[in-house]
Structures are given as C-alpha cells and as structure tokens.
C-alpha positions in Angstrom: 11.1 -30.4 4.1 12.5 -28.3 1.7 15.5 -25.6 3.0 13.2 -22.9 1.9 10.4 -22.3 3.6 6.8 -22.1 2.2 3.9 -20.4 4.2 0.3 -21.7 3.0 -1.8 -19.1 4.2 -5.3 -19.3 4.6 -7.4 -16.9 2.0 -8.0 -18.2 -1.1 -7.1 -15.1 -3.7 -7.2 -14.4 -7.3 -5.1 -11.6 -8.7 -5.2 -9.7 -12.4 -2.4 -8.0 -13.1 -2.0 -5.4 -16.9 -1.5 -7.5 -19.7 2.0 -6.1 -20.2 3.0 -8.9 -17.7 4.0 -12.2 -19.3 2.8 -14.1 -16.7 -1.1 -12.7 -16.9 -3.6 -15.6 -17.5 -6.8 -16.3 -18.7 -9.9 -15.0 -16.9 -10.8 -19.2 -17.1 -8.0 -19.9 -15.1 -8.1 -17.3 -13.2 -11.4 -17.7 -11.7 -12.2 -20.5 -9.1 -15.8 -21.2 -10.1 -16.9 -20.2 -6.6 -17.7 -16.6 -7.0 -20.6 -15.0 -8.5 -21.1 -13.8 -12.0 -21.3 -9.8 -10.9 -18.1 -10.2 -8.6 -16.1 -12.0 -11.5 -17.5 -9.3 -13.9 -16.5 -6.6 -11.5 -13.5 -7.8 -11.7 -12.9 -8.2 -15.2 -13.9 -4.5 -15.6 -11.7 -3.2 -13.1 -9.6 -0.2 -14.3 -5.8 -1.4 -15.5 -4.6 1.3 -12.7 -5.9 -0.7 -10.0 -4.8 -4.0 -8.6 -7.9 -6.2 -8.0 -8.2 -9.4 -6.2 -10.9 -11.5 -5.0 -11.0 -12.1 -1.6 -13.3 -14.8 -0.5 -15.8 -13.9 -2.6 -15.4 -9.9 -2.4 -13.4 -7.8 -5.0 -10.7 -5.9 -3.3 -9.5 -2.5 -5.3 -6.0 -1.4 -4.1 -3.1 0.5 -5.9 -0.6 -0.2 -8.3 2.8 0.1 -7.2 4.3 3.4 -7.4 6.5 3.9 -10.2 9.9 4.3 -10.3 10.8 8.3 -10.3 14.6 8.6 -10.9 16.5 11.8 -9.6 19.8 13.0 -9.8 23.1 10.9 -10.0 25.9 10.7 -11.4 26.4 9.1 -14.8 27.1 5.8 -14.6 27.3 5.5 -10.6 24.5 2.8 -9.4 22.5 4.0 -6.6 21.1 2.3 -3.8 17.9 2.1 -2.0 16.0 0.8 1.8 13.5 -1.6 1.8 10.6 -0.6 3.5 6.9 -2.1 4.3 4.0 0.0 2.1 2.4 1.6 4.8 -1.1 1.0 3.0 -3.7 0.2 4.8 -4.6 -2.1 1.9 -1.5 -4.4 2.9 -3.1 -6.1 6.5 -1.0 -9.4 6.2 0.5 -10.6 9.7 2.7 -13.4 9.9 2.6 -16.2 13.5 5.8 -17.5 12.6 9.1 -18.5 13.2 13.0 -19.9 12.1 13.7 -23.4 13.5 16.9 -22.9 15.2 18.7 -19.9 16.6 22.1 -18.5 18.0 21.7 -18.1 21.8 22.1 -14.6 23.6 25.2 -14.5 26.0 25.0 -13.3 29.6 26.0 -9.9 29.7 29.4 -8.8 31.2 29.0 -7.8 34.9 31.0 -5.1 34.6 29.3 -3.4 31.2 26.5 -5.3 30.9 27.4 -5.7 27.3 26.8 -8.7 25.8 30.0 -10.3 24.2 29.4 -11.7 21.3 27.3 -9.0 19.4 23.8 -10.0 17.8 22.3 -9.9 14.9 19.0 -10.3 12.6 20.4 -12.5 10.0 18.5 -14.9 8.7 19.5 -17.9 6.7 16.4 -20.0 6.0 18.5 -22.4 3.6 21.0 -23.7 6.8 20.1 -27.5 8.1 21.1 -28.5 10.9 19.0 -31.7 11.3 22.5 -33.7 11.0 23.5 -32.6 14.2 21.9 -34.5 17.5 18.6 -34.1 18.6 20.1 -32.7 22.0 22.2 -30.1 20.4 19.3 -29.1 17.8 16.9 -28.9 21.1 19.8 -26.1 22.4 19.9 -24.5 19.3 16.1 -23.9 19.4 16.0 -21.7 22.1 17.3 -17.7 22.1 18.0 -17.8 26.0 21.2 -16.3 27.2 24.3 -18.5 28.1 27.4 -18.3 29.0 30.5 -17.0 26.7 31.6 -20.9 26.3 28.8 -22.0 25.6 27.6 -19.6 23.2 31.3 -20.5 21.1 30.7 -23.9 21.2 27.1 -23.7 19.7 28.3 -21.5 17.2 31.4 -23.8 16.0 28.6 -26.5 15.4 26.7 -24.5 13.1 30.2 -22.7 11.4 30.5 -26.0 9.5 27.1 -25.8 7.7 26.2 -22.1 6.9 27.8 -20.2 4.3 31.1 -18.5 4.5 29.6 -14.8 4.7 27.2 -15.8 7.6 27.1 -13.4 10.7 27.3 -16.1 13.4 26.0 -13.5 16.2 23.5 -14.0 18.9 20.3 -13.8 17.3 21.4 -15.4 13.9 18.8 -17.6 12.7 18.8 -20.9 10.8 16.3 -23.0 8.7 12.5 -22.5 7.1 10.8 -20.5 8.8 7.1 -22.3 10.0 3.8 -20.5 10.4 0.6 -19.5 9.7 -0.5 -15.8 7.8 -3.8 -14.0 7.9 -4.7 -10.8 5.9 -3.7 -9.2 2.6 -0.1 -9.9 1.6 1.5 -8.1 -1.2 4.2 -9.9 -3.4 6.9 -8.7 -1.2 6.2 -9.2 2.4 8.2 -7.4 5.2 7.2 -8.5 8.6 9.4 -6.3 10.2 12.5 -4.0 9.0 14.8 -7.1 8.9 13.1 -10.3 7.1 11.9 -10.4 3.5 9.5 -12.8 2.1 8.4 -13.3 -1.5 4.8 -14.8 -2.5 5.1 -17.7 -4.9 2.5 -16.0 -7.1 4.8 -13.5 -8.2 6.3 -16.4 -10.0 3.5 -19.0 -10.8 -0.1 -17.8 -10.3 -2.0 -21.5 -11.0 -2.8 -22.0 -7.4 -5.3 -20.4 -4.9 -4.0 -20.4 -1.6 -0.4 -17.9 -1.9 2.4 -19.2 -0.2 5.7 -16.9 0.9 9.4 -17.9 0.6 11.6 -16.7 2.9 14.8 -14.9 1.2 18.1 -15.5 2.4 20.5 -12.5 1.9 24.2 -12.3 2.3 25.5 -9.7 4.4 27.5 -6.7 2.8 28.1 -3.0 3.4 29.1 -0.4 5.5 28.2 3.2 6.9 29.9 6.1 5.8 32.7 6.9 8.5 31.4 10.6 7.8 28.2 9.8 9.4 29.1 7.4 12.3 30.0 9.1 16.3 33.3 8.8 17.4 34.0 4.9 18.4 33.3 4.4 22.1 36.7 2.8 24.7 36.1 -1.2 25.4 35.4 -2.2 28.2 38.5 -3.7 29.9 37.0 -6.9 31.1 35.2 -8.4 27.9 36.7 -6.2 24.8 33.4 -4.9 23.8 32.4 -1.5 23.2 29.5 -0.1 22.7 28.3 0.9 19.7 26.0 3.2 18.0 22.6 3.2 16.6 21.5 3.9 12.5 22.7 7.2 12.0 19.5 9.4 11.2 20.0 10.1 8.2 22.7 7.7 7.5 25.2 7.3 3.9 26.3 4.4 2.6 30.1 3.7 1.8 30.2 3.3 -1.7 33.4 1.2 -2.0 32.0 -1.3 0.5 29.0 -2.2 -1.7 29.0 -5.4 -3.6 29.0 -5.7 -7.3 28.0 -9.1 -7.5 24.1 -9.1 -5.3 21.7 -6.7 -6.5 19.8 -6.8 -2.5 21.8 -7.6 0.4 21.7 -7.1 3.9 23.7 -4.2 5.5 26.8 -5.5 7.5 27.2 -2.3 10.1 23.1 -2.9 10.7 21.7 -6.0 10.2 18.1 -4.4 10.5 18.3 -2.9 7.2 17.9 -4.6 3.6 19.6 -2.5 0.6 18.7 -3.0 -2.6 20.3 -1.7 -5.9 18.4 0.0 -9.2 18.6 -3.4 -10.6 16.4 -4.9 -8.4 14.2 -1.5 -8.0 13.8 -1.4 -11.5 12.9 -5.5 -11.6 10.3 -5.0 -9.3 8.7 -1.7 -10.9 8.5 -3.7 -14.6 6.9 -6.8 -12.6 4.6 -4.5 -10.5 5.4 -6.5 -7.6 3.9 -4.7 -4.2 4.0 -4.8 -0.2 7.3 -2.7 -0.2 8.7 0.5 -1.2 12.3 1.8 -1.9 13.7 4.9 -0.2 17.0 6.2 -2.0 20.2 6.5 -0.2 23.2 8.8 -0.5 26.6 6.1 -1.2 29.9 8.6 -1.0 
C-alpha cells in the first residue's frame, strides 16, 4: 500500500464545476450513462452559482464556496486563518476509519494524575513502520495506557522513521489511514477539528467513486504569551504541569509562524490546523468546499 492513504467511498458522483476551472470537462465525460436524460439535462442547466452533483441518480444543488472577503491588515504582513468544517447541512459525509499504528497513552502519575508524556493529535499518514516486527507493530496498534518505560521505548522505535518535526506524544498517529465513507463529502474533508483530508477529484475528476487523501502537516506555531494564564507549578514527582486549554479567543505569535508551509498544524494545540492567505486564496480560485477559514489576530 501506498504511504498515503486513499478512501474509496461508496456513492458514485459526478460534479460540474464554472468553466473558469481548468480542470472542467466535457458533459461526455462527465456523465456515467446511467442517469436519465431530464436529470443529466437538469444538470447541465444548473445555475453557475450553484454546485451540482449527481447523486445516484438524483441532482443535488448546494452552494458555492463563499468567497474570500479581505479586511483590514497591515501592508505587507500575511495573515493567518482556522480551519473549520462548513457547518452545511449539504456536507453529510462521515468517515469509519482509522490510522494503523499509534503512540500509547501512559499511566497517569499517582500523585497528579497527569499523564507524563503529554499527547497529541498529530497525524502522519506517510510514517511506515512495517519494517519493524510484527510483535512490536501489534503494540504499536493499540492506544492503551502503559507504563513511562514503556511508552519511551515504543516511541524510540518509531523516532528513527518519522520526520524530524514529528510530535512523538501519546496519541501521535502513524500510517494510511483505512476505512469506509458514506454521505456528501466536499473537496476538503474535516472529520473532526484535528485531521484534514483532500478528495482526489479536486485534482483528477475521470473517475466515479471519490477517494480522500489524508494530509500530513508539520507542526509549527505558538500562542501569544499575551493570551495564555499564568504557567501552572509541576508536580514534584513526574515534572509535569498542567496546562491550559485554547484560549477563547486566542492570538497567534507572529514570529513563531513559518515562512516556508502555507497550512500547518499549531504546536501549542495540536487540535487546530492554520492556514495562511496563500492557501485561502488557492482554495477560493479552485472553489474547493467542506471547510471554511476563520481569520486570526498574529501580534
């Protein structure tokens, strides 16, 4: 298998998009033969401010994505923006899937009931480790707590084959994630706040089942101390203190943010995916849909 992972869901769709789109095709190609005339002619007709797809056998009218509305910032200063599932009805896609192997949780200190070694939601879809033993992949496929030393080891087995920026907490996961999909997906899927998919049909749009990549993101970024509580003490027996949720509302530390990735996820919450106007922009020109940006403050 490939190290990314590919969903075939189980609707057949068809999707028109404005002919400002350079990957728009032919209404030959892009009908299956298997609907009728006055559904394929409803859907040839539909208005270019509409999205339409055929749904097995039943045109589907939904929204374009919202254009881009710019507001105040300073010249030259790139701003930044959340990731967010549209909260359209129209968008009903559900996702029974999940990564191959994981970093274990660690039994939690008896004296905080912290858990040592952090966590995480990082996801790195592109990390193998089939090289390593069948016993030690069977470990790595289960989340259940264990102990401090155990939870090290594990992790030093996987240091060797993820990237250098990976966040080797509990929860980390590793390789393609495996499933099944039902409903209307967008082009952008978020199943939850923390995992970003992309359907293969944003980029090639010759087949009838959609599939979904899973996008690995590096980790970068920080809060703005302005925004964060004072730091709580550690606890003397493991080190750890306890830390904070997202602030509500929360700023982004402008000379933490990377230059080089245009959508990354955030280091100080691993829930969150950040994108920059690059990327916003992209997906406005492409009218790619499922997800919508909400700007942040970066001091």
């Amino acid at each position: 298998m490939k190290h990314v992972m590919v969903f075939v869901l189980h609707h057949a769709r068809v999707m028109r998009h404005s002919s400002s789109m350079a990957l728009r095709r032919t209404p030959e190609s892009e009908s299956t033969g298997r609907n009728a005339p006055s559904v394929e002619a409803a859907f040839q007709a539909a208005p270019e401010e509409l999205m339409a797809e055929i749904l097995e056998g039943e045109l589907h009218l939904g929204p374009r994505p919202a254009r881009l509305v710019r507001v105040s910032a300073g010249v030259g200063r790139m701003k930044y923006y959340e990731l967010e599932r549209d909260p359209s009805p129209h968008y009903t896609g559900n996702l029974n899937a999940k990564h191959t192997w994981w970093l274990p949780g660690v039994e939690s200190c008896p004296v905080c009931d912290l858990q040592p070694e952090g966590g995480t939601s990082a996801q790195y879809p592109r990390v193998d480790l089939s090289a390593l033993s069948s016993e030690e992949q069977k470990k790595l496929s289960s989340a259940w707590p264990v102990p401090r030393e155990e939870f090290i080891r594990r992790r030093e087995l996987v240091r060797p084959l993820a990237p250098p920026h990976a966040v080797l907490e509990s929860g980390a996961a590793f390789g393609p994630l495996q499933g099944t999909g039902v409903g209307y997906f967008g082009q952008l899927v978020m199943q939850n706040p923390w995992s970003l998919c992309m359907r293969l049909e944003a980029l090639e749009r010759i087949r009838n089942a959609p599939e979904l990549r899973d996008i690995q993101l590096e980790t970068h970024g920080r809060f703005h101390p302005d925004c964060l509580p004072p730091p709580n003490p550690p606890c003397p027996t493991c080190g750890v203190a306890m830390g904070h949720g997202v602030p509500d509302p929360y700023w982004l530390d402008a000379s933490s943010l990377p230059p080089h990735v245009d959508i990354f996820r955030l280091a100080d919450a691993s829930t969150l995916i950040i994108a920059n106007e690059r990327l916003v922009d992209a997906v406005h020109r492409l009218e790619l849909d499922g997800v919508v940006f909400k700007e942040l403050e970066a001091r």
